[in-house]
N, C-alpha and C positions, 0 to 999 in steps of 0.2 A: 605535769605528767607523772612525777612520780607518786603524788598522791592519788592518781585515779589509778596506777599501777596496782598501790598498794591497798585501797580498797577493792578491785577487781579481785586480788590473790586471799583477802578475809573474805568475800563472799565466798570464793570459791574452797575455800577452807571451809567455814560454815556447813556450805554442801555436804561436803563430802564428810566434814563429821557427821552431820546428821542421817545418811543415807548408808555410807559404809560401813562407820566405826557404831555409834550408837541403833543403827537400822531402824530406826523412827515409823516408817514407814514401807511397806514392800515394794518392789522393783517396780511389778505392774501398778503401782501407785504414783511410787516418786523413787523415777531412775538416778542413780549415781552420776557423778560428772562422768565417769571413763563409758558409762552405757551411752552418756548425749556424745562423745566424743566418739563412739566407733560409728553410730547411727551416721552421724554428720564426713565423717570418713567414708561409710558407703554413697553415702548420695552423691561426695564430692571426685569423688578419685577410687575409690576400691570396689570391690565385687561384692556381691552379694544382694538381698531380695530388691534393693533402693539402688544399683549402682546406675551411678549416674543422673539418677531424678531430680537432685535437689541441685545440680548444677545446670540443669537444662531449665529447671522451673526458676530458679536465679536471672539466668538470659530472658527467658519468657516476661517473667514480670517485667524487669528493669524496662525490656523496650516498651510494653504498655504505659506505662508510668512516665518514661522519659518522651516519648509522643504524645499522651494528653496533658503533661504538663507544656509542653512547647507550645500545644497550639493554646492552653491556657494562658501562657504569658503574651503570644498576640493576641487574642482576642480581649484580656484582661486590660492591655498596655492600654487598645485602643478604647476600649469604655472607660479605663480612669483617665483617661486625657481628656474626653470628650465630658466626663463629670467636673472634672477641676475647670473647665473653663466655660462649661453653662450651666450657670444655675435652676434653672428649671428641671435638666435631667438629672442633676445632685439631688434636687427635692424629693423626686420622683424614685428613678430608678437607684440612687443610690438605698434610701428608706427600703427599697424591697429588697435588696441585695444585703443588706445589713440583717432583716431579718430570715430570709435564708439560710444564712449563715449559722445561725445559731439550732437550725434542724442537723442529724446526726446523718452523717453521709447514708449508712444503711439504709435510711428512710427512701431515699432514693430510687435503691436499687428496683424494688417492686415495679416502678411505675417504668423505670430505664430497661426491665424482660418486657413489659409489656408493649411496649411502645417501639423498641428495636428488636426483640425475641430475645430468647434462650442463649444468649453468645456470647463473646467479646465486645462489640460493638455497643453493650449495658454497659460494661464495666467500662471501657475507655468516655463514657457519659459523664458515668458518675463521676470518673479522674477528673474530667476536663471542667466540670461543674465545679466541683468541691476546691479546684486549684484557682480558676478565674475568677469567685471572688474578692478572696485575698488581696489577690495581686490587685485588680480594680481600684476596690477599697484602698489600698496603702498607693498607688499613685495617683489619684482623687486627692488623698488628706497631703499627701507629701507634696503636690502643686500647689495648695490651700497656705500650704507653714512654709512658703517661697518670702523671706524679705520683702517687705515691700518696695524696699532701698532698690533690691536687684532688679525690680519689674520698672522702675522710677527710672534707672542708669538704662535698662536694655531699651526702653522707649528713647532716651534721650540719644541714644546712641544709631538710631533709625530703626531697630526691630520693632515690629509688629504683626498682630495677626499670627497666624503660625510662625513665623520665623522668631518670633518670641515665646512663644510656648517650644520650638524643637532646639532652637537655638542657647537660648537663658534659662526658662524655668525648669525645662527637664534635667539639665544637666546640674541646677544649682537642687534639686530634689531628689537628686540618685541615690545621696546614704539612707534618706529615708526611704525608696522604694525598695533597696537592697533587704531593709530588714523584712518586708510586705512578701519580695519573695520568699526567703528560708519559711515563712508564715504556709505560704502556699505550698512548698514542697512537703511538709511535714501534712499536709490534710491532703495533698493527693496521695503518698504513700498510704496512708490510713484508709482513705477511700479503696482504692486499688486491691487490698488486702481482703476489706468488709466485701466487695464486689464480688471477688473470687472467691470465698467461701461460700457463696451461694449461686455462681455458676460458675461448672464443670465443664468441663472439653476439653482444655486446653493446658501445657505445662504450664505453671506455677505455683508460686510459693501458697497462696491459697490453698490451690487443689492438695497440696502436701499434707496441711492442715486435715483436711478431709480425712485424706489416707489413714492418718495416724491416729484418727480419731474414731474411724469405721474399724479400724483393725486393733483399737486400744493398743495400739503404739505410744504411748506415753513419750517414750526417747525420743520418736519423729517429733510430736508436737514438740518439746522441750528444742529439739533441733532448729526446727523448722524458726517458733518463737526468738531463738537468738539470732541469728544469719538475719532472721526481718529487723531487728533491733542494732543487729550491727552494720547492716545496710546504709538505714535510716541516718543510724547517726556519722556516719562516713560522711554521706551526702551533705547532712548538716553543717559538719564540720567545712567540709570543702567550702559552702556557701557561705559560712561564718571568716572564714579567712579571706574570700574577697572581700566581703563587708568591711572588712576592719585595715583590709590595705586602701578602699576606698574613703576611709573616714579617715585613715591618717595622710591621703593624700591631700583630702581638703583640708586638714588642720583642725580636725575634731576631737582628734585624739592623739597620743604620742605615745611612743614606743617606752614601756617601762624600764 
């Protein structure tokens, strides 16, 4: 902690020599830290042309985000389970899901106005898309890297059939799907963002983006850009923390 303190206060030293002290570049180019900090002040709590925006378009997204990643982790849960225990649809749909994966959420969005319209109901597509592979994929591979031992003991011990996949291998596969999540949260974020820059209507961090870019508000996006970045990596972290009390419950890893 205190190294990422201390590199947070050299960047932001960096900044503000470059922009303050040396003026490198002009305002309308590249805002000072105290201009990203009033911007982010209006949007958040004070008055002025933004008050209030960037705390409403913060709610806005989070619930999009936090909805199509939900229904991403059931519907995700339920095709890597059904991949990890038949092989024919591993073959198949997992192959096409792998190669999905590697198109850029954006790619998406065109076909996601077309297909639902000009709305929100794109953008929650593209979340839910861009999240449920992940997830798929990492609990597909993580039933795959189950002990043989463990599936050999839960047979002997009467499990089978589902009662051995919900019973034994999911539970002995959670540190790996753990990580499949944080995977997934970080590409629906990313999605969620790509989506809402290119449709409008509705508050969000996206549409901010817009704003500050139609109005050469330079501070908005420099605003807008970090609150999405500090969002992101909250969430991460939070994720990253049960991950790692779950790996230390199984005994993967120990507290330094």
């Amino acid at each position: 902690m205190a190294w990422q303190i201390g590199g947070l206060l050299f960047l932001l030293a960096v900044w503000w020599l470059v922009t303050d002290v040396l003026k490198l570049y002009p305002p309308y180019v590249f805002p000072s830290p105290s201009a990203v900090w009033t911007e982010i002040g209006y949007g958040l709590w004070g008055s002025g042309p933004q008050d209030g925006k960037l705390l409403n378009a913060i709610f806005g997204s989070l619930g999009r985000v936090l909805t199509g990643y939900g229904i991403a982790l059931v519907i995700g849960g339920v095709l890597g389970v059904l991949m990890g225990i038949l092989a024919p649809l591993r073959m198949t749909l997992g192959a096409y899901l792998t190669g999905i994966q590697s198109v850029p959420s954006i790619a998406f969005v065109p076909f996601a106005i077309l297909f639902f319209g000009l709305n929100q109901s794109a953008v929650l597509a593209v979340v839910i898309l861009e999240a449920l592979i992940p997830v798929a994929l990492a609990v597909s591979g993580a039933l795959l890297n189950v002990p043989p031992a463990l599936r050999m003991a839960g047979r002997t011990l009467g499990a089978s059939g589902p009662a051995l996949t919900l019973r034994v291998l999911l539970p002995a596969a959670l540190p790996s799907i753990l990580g499949g999540l944080r995977t997934a949260w970080s590409f629906a974020w990313r999605a969620l963002i790509g989506g809402e820059l290119l449709i409008a209507g509705a508050s969000s961090l996206g549409e901010q983006l817009e704003v500050g870019r139609n109005t050469a508000n330079v501070a908005l996006v420099l605003a807008t850009i970090l609150i999405i970045g500090l969002i992101g990596g909250l969430f991460d972290a939070l994720l990253r923390r049960v991950e790692g009390r779950v790996r230390r419950d199984y005994g993967l890893e120990v507290n330094s």
